[in-house]
C-alpha positions, -999 to 999 in steps of 0.1 A, spaced: -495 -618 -529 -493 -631 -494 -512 -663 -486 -529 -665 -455 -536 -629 -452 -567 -625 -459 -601 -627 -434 -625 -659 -446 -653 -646 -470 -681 -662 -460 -707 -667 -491 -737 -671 -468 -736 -647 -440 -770 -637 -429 -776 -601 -425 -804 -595 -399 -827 -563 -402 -845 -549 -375 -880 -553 -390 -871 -587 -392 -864 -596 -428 -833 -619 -432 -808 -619 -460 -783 -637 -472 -750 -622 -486 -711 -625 -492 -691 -612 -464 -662 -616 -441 -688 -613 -408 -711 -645 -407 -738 -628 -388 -744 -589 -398 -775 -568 -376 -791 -542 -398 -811 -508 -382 -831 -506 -417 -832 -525 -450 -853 -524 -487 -880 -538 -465 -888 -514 -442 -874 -480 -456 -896 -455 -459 -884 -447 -497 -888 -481 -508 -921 -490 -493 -934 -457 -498 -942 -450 -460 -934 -417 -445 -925 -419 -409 -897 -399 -387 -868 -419 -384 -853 -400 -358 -828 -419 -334 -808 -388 -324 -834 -365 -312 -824 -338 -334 -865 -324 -337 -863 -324 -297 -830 -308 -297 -841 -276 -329 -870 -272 -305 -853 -267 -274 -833 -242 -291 -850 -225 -305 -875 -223 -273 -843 -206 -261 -841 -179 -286 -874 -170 -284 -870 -168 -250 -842 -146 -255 -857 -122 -284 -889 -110 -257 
């Protein structure tokens, strides 16, 4: 192998979530922002709530406001 290669693995890079929970973990990045974690996902704290970012509910009901539109 090729010394000298290979990107620093850093054994205490904090990884950031956005609910605010802070872990620490192995990786090449020192400072790592998450969207979601254990902490705040609805399957692991047993929450249900719409995690929609894309506006794909807005987007179905536009089109198929459309349609309907279309069908009368």
């Amino acid at each position: 192998m090729k010394k000298d290669i290979h990107p620093k693995y850093d054994m205490k890079a904090r990884a950031t979530c956005a609910c605010g929970a802070v872990y620490e973990i192995g990786s090449t990045l020192s400072d790592i922002k998450m969207e979601i974690c254990s902490a705040c996902h609805p399957f692991y704290t047993g929450n249900e709530k719409i995690m929609d970012t894309a506006g794909r509910v807005e987007r179905f009901k536009k089109r198929a406001a459309k349609t309907a539109k279309v069908k009368k």
